[in-house]
C-alpha positions as CSV (number, residue, x, y, z in Angstrom):
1,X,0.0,0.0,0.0
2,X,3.1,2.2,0.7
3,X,4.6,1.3,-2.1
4,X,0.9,2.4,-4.2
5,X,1.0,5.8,-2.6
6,X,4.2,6.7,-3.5
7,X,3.6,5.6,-6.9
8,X,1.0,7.8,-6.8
9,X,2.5,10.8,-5.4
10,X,5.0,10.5,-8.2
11,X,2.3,10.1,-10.9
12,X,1.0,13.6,-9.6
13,X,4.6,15.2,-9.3
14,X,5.6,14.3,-13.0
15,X,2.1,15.2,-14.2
16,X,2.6,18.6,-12.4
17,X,5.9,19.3,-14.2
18,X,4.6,19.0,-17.9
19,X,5.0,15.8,-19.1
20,X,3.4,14.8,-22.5
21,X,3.1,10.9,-21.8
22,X,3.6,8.2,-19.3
23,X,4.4,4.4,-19.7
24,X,3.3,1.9,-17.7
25,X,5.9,-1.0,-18.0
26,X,3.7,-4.7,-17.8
27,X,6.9,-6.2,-18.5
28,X,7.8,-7.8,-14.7
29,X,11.0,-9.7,-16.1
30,X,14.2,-8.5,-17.3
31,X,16.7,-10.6,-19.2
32,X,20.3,-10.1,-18.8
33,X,22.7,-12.0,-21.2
34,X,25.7,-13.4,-19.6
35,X,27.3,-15.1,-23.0
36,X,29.0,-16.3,-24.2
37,X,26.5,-18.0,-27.1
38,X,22.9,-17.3,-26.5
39,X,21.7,-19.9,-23.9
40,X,23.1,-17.9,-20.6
41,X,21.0,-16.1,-19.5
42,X,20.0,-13.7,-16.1
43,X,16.3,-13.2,-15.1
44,X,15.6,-10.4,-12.7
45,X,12.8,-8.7,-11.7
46,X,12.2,-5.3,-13.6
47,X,12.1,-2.7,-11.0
48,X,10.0,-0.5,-13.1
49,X,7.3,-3.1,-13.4
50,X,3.7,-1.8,-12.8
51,X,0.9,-4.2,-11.7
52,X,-2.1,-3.5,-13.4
53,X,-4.1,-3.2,-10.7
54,X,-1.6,-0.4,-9.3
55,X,-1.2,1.2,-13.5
56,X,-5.1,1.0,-13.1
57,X,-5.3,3.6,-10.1
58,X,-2.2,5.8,-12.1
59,X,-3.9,6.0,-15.4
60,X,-7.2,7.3,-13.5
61,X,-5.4,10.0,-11.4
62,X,-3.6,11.3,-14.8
63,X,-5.1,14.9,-16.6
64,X,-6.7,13.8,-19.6
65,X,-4.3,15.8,-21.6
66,X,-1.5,13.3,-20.7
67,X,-0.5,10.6,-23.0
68,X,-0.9,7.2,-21.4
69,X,1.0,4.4,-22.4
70,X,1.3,0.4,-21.8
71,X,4.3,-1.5,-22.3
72,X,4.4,-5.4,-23.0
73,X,7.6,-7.7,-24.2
74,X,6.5,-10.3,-26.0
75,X,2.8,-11.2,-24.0
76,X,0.8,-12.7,-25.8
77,X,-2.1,-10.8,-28.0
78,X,-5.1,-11.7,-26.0
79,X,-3.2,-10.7,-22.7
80,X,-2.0,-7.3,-24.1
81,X,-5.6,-6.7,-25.3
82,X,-7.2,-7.1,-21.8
83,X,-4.0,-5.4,-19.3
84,X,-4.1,-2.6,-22.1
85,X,-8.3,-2.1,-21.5
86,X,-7.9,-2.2,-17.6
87,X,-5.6,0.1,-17.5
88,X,-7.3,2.4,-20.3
89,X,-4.2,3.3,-22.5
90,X,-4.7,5.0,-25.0
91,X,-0.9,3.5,-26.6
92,X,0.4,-0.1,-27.0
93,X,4.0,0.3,-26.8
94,X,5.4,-3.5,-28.4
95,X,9.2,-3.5,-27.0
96,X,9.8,-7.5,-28.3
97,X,10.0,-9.5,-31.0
98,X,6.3,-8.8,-31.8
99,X,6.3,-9.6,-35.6
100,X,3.8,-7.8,-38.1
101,X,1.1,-10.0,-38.0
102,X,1.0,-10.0,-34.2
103,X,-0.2,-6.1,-34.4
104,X,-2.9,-7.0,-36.7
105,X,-4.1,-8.9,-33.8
106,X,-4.7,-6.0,-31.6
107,X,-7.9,-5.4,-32.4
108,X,-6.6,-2.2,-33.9
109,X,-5.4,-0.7,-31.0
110,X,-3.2,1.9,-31.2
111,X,0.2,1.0,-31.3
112,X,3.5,2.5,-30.6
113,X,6.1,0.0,-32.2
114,X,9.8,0.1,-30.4
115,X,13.0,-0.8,-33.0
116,X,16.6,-1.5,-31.2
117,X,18.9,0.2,-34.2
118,X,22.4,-1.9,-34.4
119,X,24.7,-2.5,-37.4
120,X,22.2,-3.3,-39.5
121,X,20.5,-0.1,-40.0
122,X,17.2,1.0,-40.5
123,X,16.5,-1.6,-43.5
124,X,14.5,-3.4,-41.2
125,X,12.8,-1.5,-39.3
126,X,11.7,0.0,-42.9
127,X,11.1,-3.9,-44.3
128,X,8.9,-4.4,-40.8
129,X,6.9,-1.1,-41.9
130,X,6.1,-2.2,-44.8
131,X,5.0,-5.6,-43.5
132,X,2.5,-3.4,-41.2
133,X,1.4,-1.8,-44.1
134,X,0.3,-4.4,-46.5
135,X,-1.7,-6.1,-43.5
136,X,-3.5,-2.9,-42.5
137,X,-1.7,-2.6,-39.2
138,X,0.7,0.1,-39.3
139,X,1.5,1.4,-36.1
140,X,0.9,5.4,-34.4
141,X,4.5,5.7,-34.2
142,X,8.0,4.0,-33.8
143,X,10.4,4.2,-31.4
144,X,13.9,3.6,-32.1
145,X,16.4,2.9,-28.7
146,X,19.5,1.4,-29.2
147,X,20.9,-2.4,-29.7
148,X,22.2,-3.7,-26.3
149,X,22.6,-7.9,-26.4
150,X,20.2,-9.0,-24.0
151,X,18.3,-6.2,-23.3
152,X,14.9,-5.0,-25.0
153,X,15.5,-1.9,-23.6
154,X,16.0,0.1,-20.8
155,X,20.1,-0.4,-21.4
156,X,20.4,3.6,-20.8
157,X,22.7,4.1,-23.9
158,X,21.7,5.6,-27.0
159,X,21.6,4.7,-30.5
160,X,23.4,5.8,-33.4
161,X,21.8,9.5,-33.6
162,X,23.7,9.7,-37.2
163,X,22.0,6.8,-38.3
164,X,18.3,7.5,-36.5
165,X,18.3,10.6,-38.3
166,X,18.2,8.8,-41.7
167,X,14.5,7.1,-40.6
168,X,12.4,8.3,-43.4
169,X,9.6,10.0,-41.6
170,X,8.3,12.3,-44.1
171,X,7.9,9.2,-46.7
172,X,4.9,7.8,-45.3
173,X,6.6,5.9,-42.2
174,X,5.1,6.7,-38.7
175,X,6.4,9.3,-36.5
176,X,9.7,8.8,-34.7
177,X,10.2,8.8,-31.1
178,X,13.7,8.8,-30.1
179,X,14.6,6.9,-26.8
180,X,17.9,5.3,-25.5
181,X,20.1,7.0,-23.0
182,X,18.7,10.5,-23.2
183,X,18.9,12.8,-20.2
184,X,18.6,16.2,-18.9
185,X,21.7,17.0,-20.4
186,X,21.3,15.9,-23.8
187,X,18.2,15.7,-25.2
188,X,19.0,19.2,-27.3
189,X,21.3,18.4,-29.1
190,X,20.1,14.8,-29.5
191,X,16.5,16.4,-31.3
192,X,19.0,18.9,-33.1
193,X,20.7,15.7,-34.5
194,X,17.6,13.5,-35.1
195,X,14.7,15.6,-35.6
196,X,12.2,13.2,-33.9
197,X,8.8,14.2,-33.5
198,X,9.0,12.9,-29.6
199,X,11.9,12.0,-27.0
200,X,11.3,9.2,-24.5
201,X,13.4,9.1,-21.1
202,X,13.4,6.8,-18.4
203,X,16.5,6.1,-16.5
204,X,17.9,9.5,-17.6
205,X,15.7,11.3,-14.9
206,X,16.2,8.3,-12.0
207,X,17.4,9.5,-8.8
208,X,17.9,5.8,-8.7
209,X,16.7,2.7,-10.2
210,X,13.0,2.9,-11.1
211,X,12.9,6.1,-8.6
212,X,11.7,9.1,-10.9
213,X,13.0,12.3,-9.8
214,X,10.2,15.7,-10.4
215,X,13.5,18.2,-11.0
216,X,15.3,15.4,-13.5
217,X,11.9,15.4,-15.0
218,X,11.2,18.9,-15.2
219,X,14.8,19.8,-16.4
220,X,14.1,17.6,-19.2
221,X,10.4,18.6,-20.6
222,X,12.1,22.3,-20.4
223,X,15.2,21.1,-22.5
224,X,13.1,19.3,-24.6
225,X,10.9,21.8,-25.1
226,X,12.9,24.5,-26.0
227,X,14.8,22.2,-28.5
228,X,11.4,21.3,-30.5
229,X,10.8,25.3,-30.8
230,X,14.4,25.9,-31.9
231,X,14.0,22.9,-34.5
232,X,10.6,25.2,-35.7
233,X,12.0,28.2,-36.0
């Protein structure tokens, strides 16, 4: 119950200071890759996991004018579509392996579809796009963080802003939403650079793990803010 309060407080703290959106993580496990090969492997609880019970009582307390989003690793379909109604979303943010056809199973929910960028590019992510579109599923918007082996996200270091930059959202491609290591500190130069239509933050405004911090947050809807009026001028 302590634990719900504080979550609580914090909900009404960060919605205070400006923020846009909030995710709810339903993701309760975190894989950690201890190599070498692919078959060792560490599973630990995800601090920032939100029961839906608990994301229930956030979502409600939230101004209507805030953004709120669900995040699921690999669940399966029918689960997504039932945590995602409790908790009255109004995004699906997919951070797996989720192919294509697995959006088209939604129900056509609104989706928000996160890419890890590594050496490969952004042929993929485009190839995967264009999947979405031929079945009718395309998502709201994508999210691109960075590729960290054994992590679906959350790894707190960015992509390659030189490469994200390239992601073709003027051709028909949803919005972009930048995410991976961003901070206080950097979030300027990194929507200079990238030219996203949205940043997303999470352990760049931590005062420690899973522990949001109002000023981190505050600092960085400011910094942001002023960046996406420079980028418009």
């Amino acid at each position: 119950m302590r634990e719900q309060r504080a979550a609580l407080w914090t909900t009404v703290a960060l919605a205070a200071v400006g923020i846009a959106c909030m995710g709810l993580r339903q993701h309760a496990l975190r894989r950690t890759h201890l190599g070498p090969g692919d078959s060792v492997w560490r599973l630990t609880y995800d601090i920032r996991f939100v029961p839906a019970k608990a994301g229930a009582r956030i979502t409600a307390a939230l101004p209507q004018r805030i953004v709120k989003v669900a995040l699921f690793v690999n669940a399966e379909a029918a689960e997504v579509c039932r945590v995602s109604d409790q908790l009255a979303v109004d995004l699906i943010q997919l951070h797996g392996d989720e192919p294509p056809q697995y959006l088209a199973e939604l129900g056509g929910r609104p989706t928000l579809r996160a890419f890890r960028l590594g050496a490969d590019g952004l042929g993929p992510i485009i190839e995967y796009l264009d999947r979405c579109r031929q079945l009718g599923c395309l998502p709201r918007m994508t999210l691109i963080d960075s590729q960290v082996p054994g992590k679906y996200g959350g790894s707190g270091r960015p992509p390659d802003w030189g490469m994200a930059k390239q992601y073709p959202g003027a051709q028909g491609c949803p919005p972009l939403v930048l995410a991976g290591g961003l901070t206080p500190q950097n979030v300027a130069e990194a929507i200079g650079t990238v030219h996203p239509a949205a940043v997303d933050t999470a352990s760049g405004v931590e005062s420690a793990p899973g522990i949001k911090d109002p000023a981190a947050v505050e600092a960085f809807v400011r910094a942001a803010r002023d960046a996406f009026s420079a980028s418009k001028s």
